[in-house]
Rosetta silent file (secondary structure, phi, psi, omega in degrees, C-alpha in Angstrom):
SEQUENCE: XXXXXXXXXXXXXXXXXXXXXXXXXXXXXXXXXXXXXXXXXXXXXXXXXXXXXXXXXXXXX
SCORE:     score description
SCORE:     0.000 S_00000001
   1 L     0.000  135.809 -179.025  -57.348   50.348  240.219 S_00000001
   2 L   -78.125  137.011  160.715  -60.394   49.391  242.594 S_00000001
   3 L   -64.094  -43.588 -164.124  -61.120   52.511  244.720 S_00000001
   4 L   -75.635  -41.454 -167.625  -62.233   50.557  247.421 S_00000001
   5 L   -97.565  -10.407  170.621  -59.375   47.983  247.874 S_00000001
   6 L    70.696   10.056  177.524  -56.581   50.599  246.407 S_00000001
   7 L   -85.006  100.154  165.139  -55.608   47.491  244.121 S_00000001
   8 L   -22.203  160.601 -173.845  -55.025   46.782  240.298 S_00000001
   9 L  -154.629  112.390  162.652  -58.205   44.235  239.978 S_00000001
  10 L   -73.809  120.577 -173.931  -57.489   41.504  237.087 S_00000001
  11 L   -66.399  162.178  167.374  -60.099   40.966  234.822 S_00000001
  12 L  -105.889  153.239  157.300  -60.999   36.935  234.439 S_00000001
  13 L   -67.082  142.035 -173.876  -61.349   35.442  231.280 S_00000001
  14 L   -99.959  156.996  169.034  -65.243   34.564  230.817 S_00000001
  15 L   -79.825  144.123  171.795  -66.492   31.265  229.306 S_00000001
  16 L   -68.824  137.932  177.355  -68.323   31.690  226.080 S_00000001
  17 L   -73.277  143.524  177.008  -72.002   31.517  226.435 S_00000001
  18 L  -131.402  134.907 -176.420  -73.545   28.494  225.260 S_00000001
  19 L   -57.602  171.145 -170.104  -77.349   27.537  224.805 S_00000001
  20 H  -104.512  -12.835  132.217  -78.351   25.001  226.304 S_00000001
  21 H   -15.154  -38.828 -158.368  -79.085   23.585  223.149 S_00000001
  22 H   -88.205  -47.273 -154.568  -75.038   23.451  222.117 S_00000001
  23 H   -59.734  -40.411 -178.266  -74.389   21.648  225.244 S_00000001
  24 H   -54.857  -30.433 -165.975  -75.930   18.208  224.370 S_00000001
  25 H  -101.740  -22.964  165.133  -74.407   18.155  220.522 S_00000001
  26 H   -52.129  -47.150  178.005  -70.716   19.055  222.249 S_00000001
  27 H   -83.113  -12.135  164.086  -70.964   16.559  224.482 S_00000001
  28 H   -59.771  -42.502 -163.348  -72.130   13.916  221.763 S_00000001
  29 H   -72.056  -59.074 -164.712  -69.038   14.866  219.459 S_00000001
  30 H   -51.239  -26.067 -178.246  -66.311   14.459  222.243 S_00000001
  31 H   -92.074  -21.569  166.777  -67.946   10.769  223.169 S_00000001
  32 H   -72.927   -5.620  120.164  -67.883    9.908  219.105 S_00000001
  33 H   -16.245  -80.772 -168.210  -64.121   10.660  219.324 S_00000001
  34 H   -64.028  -40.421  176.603  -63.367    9.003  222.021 S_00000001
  35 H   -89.807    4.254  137.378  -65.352    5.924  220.430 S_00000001
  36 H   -63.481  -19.730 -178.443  -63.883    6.200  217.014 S_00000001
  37 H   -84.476  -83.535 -147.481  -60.160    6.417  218.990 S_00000001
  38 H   -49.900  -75.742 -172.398  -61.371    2.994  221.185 S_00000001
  39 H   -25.937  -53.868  172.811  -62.738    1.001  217.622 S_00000001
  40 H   -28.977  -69.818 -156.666  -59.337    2.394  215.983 S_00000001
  41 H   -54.299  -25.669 -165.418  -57.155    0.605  218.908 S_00000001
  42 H   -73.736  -45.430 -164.811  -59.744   -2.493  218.705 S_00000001
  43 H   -91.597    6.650  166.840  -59.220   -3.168  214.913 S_00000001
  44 H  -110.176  -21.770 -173.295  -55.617   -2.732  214.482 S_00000001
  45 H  -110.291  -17.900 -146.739  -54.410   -3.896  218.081 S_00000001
  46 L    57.565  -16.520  161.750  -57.384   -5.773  219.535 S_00000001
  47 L  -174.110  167.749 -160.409  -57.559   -4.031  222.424 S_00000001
  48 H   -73.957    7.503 -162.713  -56.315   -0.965  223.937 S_00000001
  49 H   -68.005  -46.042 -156.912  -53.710   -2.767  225.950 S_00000001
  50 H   -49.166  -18.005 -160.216  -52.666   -4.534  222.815 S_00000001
  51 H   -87.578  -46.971  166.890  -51.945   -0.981  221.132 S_00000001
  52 H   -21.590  -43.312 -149.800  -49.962    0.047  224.687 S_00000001
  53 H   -79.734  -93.993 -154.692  -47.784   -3.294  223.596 S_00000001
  54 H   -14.586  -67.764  177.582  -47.273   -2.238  220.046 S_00000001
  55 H   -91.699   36.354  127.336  -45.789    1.028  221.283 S_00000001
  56 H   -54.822  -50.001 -169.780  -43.893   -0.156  224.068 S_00000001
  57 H   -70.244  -59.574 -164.492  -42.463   -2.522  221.801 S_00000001
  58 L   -88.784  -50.554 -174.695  -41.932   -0.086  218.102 S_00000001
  59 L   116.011  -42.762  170.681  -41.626    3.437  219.773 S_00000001
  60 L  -109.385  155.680 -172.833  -44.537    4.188  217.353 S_00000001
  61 L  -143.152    0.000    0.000  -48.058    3.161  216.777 S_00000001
C-alpha cells in the first residue's frame, strides 16, 4: 500500500536491459526474416499478391 496515496500501487513489468550493442544484431535478425518470408512468397508465388491468390483460392498455402 503507498502511504502517501493510501492505495495498493501495481508494480510494472520492466523491459529487459539491453546493450546497445544487442540492439543493432536484433534488429538485423527480424529484417532477415522478414526477407527470407518476402523471397519465400517470390519463388513459389511470384509475388506476395500471387501467394494472397493461392490462399484465397486453396484455403492453404
Amino acid at each position: 500500500m503507498s502511504p502517501t496515496l493510501g492505495h495498493l500501487r501495481v508494480p510494472l513489468a520492466r523491459q529487459p536491459f539491453l546493450r546497445p550493442s544487442q540492439v543493432p544484431r536484433r534488429r538485423r535478425r527480424r529484417a532477415a526474416g522478414r526477407h527470407r518470408c518476402r523471397d519465400y512468397m517470390n519463388d513459389r508465388y511470384g509475388s506476395p499478391c500471387g501467394a494472397w491468390n493461392f490462399w484465397q483460392a486453396n484455403g492453404w498455402y
